[in-house]
N, C-alpha and C positions, 0 to 999 in steps of 0.2 A: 175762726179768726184767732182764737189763743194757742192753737197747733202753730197758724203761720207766724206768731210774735215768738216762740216756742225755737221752731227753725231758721226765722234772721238772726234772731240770739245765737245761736248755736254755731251759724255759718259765720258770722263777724268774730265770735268768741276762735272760730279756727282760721280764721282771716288773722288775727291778733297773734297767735300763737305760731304761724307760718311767719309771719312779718317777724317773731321775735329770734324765733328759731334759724333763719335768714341773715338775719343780724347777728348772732353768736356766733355763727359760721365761718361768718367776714370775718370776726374779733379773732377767732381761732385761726384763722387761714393768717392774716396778718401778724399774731405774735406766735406761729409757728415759723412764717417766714424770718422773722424778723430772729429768732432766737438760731435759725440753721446759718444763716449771713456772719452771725455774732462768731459762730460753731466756726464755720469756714474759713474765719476772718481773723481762727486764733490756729490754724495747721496752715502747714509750708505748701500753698497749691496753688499752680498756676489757674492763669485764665485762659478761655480756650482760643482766645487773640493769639498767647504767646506759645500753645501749644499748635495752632495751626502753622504759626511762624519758624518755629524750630524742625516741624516735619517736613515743612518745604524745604529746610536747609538742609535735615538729612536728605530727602529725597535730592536733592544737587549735588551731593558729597557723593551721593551712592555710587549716580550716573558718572561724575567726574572718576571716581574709582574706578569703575567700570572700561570707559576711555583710555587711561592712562593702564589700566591692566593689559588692553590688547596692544595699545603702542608698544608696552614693552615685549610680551611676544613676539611684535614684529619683528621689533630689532633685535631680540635673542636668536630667534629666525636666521635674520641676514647673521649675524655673527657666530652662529653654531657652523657653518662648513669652512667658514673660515679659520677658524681655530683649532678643527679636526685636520683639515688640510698643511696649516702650519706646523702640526705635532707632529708629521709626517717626518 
């Protein structure tokens, strides 16, 4: 009987010590957080809202580039034997 009073001590004393250890963890996870925000919040850096938003506008610019590259081709195209013809 003094073995089993022995081992509930023992098991609530590491019950106690989990619970506590648990609890520092949050303490530390929170003013770890809390101190990288602070970090972040004193360098020049977007959020990733506005970096998704400027990638789509590159990616429109790309394609519009892209667009406007072959129209002009085209019309170099039509205008190159015109202009060899005229040199004639």
């Amino acid at each position: 009987m003094a073995q089993n009073r022995v081992f509930e001590d023992f098991t609530r004393l590491m019950t106690d010590a989990t619970e506590v250890a648990q609890g520092v963890r949050r303490e530390a996870e929170t003013a770890m957080k809390s101190q990288i925000e602070r970090f972040l919040a004193t360098m020049d850096v977007v959020t990733r809202e506005e970096f998704e938003a400027v990638k789509q506008m590159a990616a429109a610019a790309r394609e519009e580039n892209e667009k406007l590259g072959k129209r002009l081709a085209a019309l170099e195209a039509e205008l190159a034997p015109k202009g060899k013809s005229g040199s004639k």
